[in-house]
Z-matrix of the N, CA and C atoms (Angstrom, degrees):
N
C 1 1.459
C 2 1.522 1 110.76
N 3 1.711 2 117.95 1 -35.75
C 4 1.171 3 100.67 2 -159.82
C 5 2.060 4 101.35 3 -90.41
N 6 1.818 5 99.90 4 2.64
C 7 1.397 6 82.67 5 -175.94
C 8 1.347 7 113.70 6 -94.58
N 9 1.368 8 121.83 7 -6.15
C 10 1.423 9 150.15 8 165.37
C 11 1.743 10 102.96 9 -52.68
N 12 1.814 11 113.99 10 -64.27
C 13 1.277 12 124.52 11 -173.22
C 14 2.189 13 82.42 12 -63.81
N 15 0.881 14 125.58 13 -58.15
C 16 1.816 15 120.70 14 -167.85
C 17 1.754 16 104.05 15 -44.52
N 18 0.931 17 118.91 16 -36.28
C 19 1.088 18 133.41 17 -169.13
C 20 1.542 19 112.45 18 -67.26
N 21 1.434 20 98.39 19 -66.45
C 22 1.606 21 105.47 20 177.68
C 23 1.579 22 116.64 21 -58.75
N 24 1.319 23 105.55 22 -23.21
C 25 1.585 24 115.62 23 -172.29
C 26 1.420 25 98.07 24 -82.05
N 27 2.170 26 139.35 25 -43.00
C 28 0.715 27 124.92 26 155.09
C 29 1.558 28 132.16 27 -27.64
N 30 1.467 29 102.96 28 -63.48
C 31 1.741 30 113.80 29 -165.91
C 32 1.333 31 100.93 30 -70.02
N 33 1.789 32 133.08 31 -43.04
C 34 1.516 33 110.13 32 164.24
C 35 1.735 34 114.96 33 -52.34
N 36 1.174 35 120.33 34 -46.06
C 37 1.333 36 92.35 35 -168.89
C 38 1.603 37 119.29 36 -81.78
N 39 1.128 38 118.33 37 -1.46
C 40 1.373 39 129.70 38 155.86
C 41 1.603 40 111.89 39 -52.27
N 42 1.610 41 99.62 40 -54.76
C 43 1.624 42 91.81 41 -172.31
C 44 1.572 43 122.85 42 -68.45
N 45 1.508 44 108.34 43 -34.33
C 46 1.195 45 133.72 44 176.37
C 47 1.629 46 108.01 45 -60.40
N 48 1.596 47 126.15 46 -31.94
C 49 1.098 48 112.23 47 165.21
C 50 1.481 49 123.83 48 -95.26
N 51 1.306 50 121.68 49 6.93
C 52 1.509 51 122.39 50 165.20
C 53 1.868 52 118.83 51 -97.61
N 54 1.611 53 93.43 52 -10.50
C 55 1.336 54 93.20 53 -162.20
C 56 1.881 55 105.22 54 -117.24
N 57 1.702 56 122.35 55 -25.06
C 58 0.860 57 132.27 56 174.52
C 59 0.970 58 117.94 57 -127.72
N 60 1.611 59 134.98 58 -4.08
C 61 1.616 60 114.48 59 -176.37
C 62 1.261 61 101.70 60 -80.34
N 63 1.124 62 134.75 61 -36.58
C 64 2.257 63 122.21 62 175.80
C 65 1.159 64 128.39 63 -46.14
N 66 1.599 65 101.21 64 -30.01
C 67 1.755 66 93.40 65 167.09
C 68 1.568 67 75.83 66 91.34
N 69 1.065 68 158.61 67 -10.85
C 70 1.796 69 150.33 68 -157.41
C 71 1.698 70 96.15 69 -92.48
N 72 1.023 71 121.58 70 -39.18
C 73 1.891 72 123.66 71 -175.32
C 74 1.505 73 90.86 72 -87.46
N 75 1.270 74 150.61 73 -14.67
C 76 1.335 75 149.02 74 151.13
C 77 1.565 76 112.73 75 -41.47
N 78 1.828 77 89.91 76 -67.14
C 79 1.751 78 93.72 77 -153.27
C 80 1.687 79 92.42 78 -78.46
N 81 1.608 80 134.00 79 -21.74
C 82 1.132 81 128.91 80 -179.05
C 83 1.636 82 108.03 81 -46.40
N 84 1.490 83 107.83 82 -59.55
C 85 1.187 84 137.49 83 161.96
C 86 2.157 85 120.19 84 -6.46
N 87 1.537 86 71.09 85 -82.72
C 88 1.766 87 92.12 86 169.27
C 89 1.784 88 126.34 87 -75.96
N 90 1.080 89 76.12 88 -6.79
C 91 1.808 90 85.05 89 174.35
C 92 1.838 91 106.70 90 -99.54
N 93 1.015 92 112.42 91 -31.15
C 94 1.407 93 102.75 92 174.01
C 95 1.411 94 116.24 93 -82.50
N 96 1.415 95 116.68 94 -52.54
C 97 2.036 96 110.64 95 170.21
C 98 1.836 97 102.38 96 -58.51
N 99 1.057 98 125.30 97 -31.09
C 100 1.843 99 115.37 98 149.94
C 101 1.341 100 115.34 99 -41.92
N 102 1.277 101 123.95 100 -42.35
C 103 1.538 102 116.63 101 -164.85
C 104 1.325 103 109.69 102 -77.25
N 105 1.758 104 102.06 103 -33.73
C 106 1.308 105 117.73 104 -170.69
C 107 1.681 106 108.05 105 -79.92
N 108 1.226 107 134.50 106 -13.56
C 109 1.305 108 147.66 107 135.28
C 110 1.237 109 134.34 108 -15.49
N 111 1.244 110 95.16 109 -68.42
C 112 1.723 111 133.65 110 -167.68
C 113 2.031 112 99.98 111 -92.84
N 114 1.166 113 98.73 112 -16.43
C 115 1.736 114 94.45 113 179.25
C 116 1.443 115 119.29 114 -97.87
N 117 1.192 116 143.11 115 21.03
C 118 1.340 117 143.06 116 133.53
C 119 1.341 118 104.45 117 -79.25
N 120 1.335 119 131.89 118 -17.88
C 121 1.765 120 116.97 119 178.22
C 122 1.591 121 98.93 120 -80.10
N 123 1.585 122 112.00 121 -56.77
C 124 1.355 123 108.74 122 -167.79
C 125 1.866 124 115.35 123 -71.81
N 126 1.315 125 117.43 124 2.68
C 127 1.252 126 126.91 125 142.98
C 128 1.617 127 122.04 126 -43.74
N 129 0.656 128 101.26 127 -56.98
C 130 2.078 129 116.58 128 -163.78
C 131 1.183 130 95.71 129 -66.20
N 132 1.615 131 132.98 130 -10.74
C 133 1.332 132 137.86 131 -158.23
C 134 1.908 133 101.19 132 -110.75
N 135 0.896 134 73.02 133 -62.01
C 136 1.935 135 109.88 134 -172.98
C 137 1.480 136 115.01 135 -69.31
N 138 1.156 137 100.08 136 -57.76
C 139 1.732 138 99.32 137 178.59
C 140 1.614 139 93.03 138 119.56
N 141 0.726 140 132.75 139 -159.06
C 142 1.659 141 153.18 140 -154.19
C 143 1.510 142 100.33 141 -130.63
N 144 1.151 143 134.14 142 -39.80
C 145 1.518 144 124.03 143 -165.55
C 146 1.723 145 96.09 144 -99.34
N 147 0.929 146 103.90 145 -52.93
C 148 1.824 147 121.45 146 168.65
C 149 1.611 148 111.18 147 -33.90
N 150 1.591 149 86.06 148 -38.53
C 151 1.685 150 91.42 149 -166.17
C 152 1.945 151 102.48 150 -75.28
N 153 1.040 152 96.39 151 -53.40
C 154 1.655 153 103.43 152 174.28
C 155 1.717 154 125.87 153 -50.65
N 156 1.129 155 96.51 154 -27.48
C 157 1.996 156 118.61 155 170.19
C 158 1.639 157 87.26 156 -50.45
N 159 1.664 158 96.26 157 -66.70
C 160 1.677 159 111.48 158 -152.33
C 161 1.785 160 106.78 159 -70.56
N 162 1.263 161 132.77 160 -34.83
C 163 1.175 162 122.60 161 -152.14
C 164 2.181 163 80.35 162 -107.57
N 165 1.165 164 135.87 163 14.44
C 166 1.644 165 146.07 164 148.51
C 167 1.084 166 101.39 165 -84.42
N 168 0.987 167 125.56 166 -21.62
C 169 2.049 168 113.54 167 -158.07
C 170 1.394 169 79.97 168 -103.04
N 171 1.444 170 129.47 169 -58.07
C 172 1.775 171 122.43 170 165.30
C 173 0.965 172 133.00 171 -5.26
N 174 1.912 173 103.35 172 -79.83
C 175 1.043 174 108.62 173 -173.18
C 176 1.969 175 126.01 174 -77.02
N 177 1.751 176 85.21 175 -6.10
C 178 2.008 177 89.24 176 174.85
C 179 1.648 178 96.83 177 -69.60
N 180 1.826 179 116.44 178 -58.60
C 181 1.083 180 95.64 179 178.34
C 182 1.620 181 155.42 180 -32.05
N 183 1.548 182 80.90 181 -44.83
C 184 1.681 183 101.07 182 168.63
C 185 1.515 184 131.41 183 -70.40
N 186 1.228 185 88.61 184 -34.77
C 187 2.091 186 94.39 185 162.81
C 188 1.247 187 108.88 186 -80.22
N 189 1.150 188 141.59 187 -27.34
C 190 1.583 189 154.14 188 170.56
C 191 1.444 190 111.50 189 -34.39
N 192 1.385 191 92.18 190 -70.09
C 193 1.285 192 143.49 191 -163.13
C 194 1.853 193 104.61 192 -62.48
N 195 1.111 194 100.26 193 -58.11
C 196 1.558 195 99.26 194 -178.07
C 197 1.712 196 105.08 195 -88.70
N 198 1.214 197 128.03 196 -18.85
C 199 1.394 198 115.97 197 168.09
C 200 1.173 199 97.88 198 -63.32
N 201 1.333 200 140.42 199 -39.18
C 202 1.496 201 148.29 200 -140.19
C 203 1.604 202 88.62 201 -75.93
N 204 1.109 203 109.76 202 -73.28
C 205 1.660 204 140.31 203 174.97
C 206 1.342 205 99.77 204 -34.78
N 207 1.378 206 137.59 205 -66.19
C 208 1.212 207 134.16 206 -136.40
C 209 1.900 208 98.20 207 -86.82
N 210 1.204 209 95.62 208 -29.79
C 211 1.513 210 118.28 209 169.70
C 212 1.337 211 117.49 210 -45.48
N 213 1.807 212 105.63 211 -64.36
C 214 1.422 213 124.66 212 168.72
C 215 1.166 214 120.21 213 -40.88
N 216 1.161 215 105.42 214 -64.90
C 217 1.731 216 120.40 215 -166.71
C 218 1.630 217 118.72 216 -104.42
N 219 1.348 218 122.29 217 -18.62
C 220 1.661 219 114.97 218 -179.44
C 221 1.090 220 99.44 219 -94.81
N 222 1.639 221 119.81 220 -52.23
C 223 1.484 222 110.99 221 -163.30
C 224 1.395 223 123.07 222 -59.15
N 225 1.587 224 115.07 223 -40.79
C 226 1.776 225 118.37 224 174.14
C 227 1.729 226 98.88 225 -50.72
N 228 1.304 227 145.89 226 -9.29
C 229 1.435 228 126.93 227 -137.28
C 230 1.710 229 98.65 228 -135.23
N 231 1.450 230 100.94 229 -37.60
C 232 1.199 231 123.44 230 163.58
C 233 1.931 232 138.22 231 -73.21
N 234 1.726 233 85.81 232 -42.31
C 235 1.370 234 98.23 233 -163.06
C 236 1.511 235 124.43 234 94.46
N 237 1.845 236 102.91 235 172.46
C 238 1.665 237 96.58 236 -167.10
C 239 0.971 238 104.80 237 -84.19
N 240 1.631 239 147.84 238 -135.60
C 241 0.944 240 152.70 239 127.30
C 242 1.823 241 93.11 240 -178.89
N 243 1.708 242 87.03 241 159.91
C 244 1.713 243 105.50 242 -178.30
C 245 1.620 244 100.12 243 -102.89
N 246 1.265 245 104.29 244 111.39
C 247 1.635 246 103.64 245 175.97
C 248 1.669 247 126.79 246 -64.90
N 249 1.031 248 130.91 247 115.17
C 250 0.896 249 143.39 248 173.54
C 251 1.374 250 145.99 249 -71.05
N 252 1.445 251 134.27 250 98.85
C 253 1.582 252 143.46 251 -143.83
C 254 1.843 253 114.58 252 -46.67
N 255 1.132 254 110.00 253 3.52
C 256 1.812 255 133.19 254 178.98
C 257 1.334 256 104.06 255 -8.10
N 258 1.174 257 136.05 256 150.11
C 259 1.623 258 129.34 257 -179.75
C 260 1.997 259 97.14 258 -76.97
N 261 1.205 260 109.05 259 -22.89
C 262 1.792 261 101.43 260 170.82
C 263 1.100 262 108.44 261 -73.78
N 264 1.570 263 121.67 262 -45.62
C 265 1.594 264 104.74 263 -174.99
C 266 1.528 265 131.57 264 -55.32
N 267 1.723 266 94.72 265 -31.15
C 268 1.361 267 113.55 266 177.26
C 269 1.519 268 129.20 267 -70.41
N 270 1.547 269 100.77 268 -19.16
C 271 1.456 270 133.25 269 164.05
C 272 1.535 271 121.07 270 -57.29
N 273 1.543 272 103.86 271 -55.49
C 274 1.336 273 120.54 272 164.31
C 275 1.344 274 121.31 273 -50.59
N 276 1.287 275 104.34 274 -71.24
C 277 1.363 276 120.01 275 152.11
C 278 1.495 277 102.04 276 -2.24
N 279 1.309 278 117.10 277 -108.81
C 280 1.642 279 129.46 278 170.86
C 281 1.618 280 118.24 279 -35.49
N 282 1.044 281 110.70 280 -38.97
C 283 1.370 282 118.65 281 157.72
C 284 2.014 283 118.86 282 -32.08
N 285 1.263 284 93.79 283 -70.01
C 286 1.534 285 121.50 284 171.24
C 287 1.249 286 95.78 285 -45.13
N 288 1.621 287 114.10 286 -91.99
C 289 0.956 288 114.65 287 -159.73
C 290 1.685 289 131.84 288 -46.90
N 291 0.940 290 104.08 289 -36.30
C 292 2.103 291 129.67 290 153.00
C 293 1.625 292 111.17 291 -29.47
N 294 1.642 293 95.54 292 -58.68
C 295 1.368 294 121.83 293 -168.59
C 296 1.709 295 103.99 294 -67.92
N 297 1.423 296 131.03 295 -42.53
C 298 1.153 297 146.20 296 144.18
C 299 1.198 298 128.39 297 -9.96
N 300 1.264 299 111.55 298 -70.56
C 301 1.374 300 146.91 299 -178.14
C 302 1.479 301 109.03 300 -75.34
N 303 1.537 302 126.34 301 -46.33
C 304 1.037 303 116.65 302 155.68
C 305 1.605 304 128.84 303 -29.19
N 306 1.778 305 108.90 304 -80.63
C 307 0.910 306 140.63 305 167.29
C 308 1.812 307 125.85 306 -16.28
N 309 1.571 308 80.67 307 -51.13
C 310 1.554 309 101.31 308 174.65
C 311 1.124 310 124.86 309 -54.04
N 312 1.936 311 98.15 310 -60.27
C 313 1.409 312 99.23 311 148.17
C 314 0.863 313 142.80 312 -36.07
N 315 1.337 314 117.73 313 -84.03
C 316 1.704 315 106.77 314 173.85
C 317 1.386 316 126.01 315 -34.57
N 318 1.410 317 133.04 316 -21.77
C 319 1.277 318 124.28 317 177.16
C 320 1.498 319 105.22 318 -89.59
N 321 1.271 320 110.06 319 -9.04
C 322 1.928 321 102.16 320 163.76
C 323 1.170 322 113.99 321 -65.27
N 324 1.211 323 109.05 322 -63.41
C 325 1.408 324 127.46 323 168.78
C 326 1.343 325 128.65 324 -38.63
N 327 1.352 326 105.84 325 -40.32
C 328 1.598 327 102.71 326 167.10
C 329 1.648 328 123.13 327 -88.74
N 330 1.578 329 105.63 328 -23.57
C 331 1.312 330 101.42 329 -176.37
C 332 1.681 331 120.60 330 -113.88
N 333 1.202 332 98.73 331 -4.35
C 334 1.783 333 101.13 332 158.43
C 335 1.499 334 125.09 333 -104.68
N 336 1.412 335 99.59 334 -11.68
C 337 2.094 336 103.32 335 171.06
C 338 1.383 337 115.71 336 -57.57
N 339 1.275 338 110.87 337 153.02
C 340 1.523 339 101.13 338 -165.14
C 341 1.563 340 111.10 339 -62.03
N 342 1.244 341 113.32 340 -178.32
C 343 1.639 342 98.66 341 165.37
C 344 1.436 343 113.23 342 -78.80
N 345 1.690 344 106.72 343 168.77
C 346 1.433 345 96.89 344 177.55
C 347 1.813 346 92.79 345 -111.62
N 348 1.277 347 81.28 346 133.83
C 349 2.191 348 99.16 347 160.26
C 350 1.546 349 114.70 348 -87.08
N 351 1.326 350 106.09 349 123.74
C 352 1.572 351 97.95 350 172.43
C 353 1.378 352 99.57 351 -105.37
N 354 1.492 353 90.41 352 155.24
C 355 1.648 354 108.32 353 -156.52
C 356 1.674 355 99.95 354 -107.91
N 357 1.292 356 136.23 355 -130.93
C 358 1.843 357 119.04 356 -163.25
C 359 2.191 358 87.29 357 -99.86
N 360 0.991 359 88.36 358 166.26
C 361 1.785 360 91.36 359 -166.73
C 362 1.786 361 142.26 360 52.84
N 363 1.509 362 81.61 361 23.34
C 364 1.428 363 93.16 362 -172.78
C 365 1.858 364 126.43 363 85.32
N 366 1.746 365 96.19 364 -10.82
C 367 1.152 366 103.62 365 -162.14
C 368 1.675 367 107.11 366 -88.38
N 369 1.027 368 112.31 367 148.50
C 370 2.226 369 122.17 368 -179.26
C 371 1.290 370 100.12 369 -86.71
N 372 1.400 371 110.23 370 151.31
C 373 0.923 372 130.69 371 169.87
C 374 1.905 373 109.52 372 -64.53
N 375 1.060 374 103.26 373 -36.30
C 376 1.563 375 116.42 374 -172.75
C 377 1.297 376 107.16 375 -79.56
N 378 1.603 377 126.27 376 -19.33
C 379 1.405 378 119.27 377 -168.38
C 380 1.524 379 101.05 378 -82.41
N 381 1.359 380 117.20 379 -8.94
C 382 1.248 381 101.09 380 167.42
C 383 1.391 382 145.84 381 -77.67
N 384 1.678 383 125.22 382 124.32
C 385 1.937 384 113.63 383 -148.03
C 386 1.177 385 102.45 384 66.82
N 387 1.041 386 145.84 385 -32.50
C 388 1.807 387 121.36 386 -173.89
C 389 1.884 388 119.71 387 -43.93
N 390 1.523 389 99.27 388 121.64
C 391 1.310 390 82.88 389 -176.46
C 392 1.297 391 119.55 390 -109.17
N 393 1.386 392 145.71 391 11.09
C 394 1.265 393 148.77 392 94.93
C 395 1.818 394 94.91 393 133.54
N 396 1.850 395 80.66 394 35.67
C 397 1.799 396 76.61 395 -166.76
C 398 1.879 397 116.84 396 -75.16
N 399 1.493 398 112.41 397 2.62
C 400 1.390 399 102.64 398 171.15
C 401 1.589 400 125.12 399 -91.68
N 402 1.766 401 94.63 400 -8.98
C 403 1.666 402 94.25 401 171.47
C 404 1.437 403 111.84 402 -94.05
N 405 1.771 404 117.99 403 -0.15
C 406 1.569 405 112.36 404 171.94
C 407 1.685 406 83.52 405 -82.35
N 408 1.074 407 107.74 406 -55.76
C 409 1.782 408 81.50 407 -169.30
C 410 1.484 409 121.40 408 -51.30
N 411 1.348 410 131.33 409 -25.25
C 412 1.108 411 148.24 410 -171.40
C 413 1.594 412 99.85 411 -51.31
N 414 1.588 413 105.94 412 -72.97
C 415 1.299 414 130.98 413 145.68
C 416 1.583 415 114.26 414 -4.35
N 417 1.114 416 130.42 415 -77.07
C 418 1.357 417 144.77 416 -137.59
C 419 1.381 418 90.30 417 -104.59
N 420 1.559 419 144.27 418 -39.98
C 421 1.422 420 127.85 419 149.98
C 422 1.235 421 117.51 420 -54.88
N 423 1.154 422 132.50 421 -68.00
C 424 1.307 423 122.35 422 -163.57
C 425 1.589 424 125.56 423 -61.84
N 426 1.378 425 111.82 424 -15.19
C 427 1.552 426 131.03 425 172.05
C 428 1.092 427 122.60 426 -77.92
N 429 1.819 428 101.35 427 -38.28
C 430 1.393 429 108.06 428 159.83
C 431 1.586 430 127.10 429 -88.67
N 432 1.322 431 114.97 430 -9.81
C 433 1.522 432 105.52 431 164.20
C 434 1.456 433 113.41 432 -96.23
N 435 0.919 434 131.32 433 -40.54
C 436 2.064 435 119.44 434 140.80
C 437 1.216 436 122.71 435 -0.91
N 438 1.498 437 111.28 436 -80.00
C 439 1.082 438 127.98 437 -159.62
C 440 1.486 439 108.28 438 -68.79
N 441 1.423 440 110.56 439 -23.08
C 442 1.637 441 116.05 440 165.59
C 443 1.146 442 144.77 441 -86.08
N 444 1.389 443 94.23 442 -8.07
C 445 1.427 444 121.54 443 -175.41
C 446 1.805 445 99.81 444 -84.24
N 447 2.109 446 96.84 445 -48.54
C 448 1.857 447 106.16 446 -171.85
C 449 1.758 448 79.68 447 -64.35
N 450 0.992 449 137.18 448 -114.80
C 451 1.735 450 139.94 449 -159.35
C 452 1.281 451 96.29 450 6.92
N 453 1.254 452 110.95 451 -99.40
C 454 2.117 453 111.02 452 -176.63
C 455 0.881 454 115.02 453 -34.56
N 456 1.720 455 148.16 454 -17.85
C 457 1.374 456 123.21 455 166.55
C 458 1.380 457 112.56 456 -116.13
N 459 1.483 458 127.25 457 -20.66
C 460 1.634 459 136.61 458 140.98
C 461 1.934 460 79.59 459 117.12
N 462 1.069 461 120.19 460 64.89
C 463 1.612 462 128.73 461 -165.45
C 464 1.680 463 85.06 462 -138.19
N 465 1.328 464 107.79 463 83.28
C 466 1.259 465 124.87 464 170.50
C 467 1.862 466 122.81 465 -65.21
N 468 1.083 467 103.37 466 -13.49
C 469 1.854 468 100.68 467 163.60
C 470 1.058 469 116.31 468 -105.87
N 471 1.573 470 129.44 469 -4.54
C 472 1.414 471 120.83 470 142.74
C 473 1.427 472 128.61 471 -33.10
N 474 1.606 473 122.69 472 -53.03
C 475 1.101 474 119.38 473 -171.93
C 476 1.388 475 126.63 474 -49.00
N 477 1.827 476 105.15 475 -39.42
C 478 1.675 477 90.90 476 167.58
C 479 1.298 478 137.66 477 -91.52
N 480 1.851 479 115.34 478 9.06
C 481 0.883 480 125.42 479 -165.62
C 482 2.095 481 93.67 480 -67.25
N 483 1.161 482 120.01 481 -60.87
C 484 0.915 483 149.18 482 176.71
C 485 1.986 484 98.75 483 -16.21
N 486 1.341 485 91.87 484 -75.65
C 487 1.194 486 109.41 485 -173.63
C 488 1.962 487 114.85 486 -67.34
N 489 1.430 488 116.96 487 -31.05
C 490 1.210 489 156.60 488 147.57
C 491 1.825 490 95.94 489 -1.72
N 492 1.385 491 82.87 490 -82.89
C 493 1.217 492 126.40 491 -150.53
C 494 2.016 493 102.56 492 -71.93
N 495 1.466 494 102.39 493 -56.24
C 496 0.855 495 122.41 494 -159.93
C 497 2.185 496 103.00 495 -72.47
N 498 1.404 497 110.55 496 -33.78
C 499 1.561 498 108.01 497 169.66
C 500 1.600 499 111.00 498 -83.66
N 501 1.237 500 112.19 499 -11.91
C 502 1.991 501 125.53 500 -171.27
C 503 1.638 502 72.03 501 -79.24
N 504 1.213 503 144.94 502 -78.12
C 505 1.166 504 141.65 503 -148.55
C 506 1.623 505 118.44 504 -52.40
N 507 1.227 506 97.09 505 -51.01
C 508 1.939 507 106.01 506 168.25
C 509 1.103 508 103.09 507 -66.38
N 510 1.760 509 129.42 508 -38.84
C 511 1.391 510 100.82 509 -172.87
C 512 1.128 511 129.24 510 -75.88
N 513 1.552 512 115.38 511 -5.65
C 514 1.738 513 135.90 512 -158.41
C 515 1.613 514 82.73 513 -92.84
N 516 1.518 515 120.85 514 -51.16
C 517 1.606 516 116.85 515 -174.69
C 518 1.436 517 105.61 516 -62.20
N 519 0.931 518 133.67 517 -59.36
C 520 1.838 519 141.18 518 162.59
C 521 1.450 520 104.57 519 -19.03
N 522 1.459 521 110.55 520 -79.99
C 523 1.323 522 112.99 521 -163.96
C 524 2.126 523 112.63 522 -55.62
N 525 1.697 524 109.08 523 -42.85
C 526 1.265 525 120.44 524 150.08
C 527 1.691 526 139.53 525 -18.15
N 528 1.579 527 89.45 526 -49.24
C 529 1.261 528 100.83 527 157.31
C 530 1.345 529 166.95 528 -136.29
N 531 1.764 530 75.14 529 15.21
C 532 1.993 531 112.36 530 159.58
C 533 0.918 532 113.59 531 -81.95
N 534 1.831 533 125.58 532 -47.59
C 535 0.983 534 118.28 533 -164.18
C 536 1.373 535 126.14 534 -123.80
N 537 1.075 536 97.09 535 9.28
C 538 1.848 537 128.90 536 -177.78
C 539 1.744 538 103.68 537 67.69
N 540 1.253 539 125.62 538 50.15
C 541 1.477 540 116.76 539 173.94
C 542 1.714 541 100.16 540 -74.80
N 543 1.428 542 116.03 541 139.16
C 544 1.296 543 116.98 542 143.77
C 545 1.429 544 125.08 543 -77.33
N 546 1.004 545 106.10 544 -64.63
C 547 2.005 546 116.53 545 169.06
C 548 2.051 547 102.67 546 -47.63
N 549 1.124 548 101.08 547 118.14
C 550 1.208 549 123.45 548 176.29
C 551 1.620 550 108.01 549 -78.90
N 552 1.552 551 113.35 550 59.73
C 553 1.527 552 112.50 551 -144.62
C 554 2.166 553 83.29 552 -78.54
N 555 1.273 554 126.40 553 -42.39
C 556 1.772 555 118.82 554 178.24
C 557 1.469 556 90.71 555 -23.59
N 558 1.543 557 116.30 556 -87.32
C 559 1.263 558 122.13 557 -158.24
C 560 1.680 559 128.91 558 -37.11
N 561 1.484 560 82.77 559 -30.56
C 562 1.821 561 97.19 560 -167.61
C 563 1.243 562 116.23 561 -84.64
N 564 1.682 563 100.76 562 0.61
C 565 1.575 564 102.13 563 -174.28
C 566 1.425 565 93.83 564 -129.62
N 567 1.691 566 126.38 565 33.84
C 568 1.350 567 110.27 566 164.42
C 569 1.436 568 74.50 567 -131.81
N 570 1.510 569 147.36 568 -28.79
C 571 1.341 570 131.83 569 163.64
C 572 1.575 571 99.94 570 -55.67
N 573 0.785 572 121.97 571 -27.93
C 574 2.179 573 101.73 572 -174.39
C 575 1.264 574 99.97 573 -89.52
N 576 1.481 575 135.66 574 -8.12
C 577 1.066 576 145.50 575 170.88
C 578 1.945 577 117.20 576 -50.23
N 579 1.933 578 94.44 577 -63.87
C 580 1.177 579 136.00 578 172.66
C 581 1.809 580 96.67 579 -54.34
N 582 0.919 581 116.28 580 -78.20
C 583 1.016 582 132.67 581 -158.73
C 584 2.006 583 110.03 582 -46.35
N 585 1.216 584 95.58 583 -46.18
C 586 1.592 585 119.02 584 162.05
C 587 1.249 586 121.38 585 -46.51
N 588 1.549 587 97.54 586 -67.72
C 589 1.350 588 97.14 587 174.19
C 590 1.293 589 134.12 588 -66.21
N 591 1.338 590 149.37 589 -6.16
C 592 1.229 591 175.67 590 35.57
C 593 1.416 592 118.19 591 45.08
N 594 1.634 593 128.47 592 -39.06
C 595 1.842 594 117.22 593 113.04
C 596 1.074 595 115.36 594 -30.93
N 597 1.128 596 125.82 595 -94.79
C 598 1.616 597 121.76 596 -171.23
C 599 1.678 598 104.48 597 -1.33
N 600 1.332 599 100.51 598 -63.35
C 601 1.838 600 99.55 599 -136.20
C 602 1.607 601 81.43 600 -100.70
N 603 1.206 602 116.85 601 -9.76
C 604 1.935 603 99.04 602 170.34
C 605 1.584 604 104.37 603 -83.80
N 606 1.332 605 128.67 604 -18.90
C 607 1.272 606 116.14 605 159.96
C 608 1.638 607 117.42 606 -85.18
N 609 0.816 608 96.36 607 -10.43
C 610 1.883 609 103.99 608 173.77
C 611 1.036 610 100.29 609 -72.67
N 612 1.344 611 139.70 610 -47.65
C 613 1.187 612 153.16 611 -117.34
C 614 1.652 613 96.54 612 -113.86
N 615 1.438 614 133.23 613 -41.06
C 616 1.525 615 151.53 614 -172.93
C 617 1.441 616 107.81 615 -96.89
N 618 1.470 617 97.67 616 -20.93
C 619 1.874 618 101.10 617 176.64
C 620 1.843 619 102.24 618 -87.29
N 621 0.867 620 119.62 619 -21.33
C 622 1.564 621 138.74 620 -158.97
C 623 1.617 622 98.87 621 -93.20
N 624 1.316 623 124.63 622 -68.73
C 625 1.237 624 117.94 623 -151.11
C 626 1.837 625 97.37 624 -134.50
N 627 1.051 626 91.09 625 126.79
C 628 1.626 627 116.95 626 -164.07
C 629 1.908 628 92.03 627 -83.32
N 630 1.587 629 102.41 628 158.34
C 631 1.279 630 94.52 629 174.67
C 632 2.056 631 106.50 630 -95.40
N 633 1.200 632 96.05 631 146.16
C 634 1.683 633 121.18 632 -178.75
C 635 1.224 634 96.12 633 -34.22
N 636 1.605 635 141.17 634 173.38
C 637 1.212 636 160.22 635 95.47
C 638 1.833 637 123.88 636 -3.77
N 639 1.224 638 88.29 637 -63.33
C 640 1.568 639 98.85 638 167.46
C 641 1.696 640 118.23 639 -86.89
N 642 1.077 641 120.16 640 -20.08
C 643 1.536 642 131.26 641 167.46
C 644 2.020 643 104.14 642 -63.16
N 645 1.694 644 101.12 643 -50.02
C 646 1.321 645 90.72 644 -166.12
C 647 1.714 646 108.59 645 -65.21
């Protein structure tokens, strides 16, 4: 039993070091709810359909971009390896794709809703009675698929990303339509949050593990 429990504790921390020790699935992370930030401003410019071209072409870059990266710099330091169909990977897998779909959403939501007019004090006509029950759910998925994601891989600052993310989002809609913000500044400051922290551990991460012989 206990080499079974050794085992599982191996393959999490295996996954946890190919998939979270760089801090690179961090800053990917915080750079996209950034984009999603910054895209009700570049709306007002763009238009709504324009805007969705631009914040797709983003987010290809940004997944591009950090495979590109993670390639560069983890794999020489790390090594290759053949990934393996694991019921976590496959988790992730769905994880992602969840995470996707989320995302998506929210950028419907933010960039095809009508505009908001603020009326005398900053205040909307719409903020009145609104009870904001799709960003508690918003909330309550994303905290709960976080928090399941940190358990299955034992990636203990996951858990608040989830939740993080998920009250930055109501508060960016709140502030949107109390006070007429365009800049989704909640969000942008728990994405620079993300984004930070994920520095952290990509310099942790280059201070820690030297590149291979055969890597260099």
């Amino acid at each position: 039993m206990s080499e079974i429990t050794d085992f599982r504790k191996i393959q999490q921390r295996t996954q946890q070091l190919f998939n979270f020790e760089d801090g690179l699935w961090d800053m990917l992370l915080g750079m996209i709810f950034m984009s999603l930030a910054i895209s009700p401003v570049t709306r007002e410019f763009l238009g709504p359909e324009w805007n969705i071209v631009l914040f797709l072409g983003v987010l290809a870059i940004l997944v591009v971009g950090q495979l590109a990266i993670r390639r560069a710099v983890s794999a020489p330091r790390l090594g290759y390896v053949r990934p393996n169909r694991s019921p976590k990977m496959k988790l992730l897998l769905v994880f992602t794709v969840v995470m996707v779909l989320i995302t998506f959403g929210l950028v419907l939501v933010t960039l095809l809703s009508p505009e908001v007019e603020p009326t005398v004090g900053g205040m909307t006509a719409e903020a009145t009675g609104r009870s904001y029950l799709v960003e508690w759910i918003v909330v309550l998925v994303m905290g709960g698929l976080f928090s399941a994601i940190a358990y299955i891989f034992g990636v203990a600052r996951v858990y608040t990303y989830g939740w993080l993310l998920g009250l930055a989002n109501l508060a960016s809609i709140y502030m949107e339509h109390n006070a007429g913000w365009t800049f989704q500044f909640p969000l942008a400051i728990a994405a620079g949050i993300i984004i930070s922290i994920g520095i952290v551990y990509l310099l942790r991460f280059l201070a820690k593990y030297a590149v291979s012989a055969e890597g260099a």
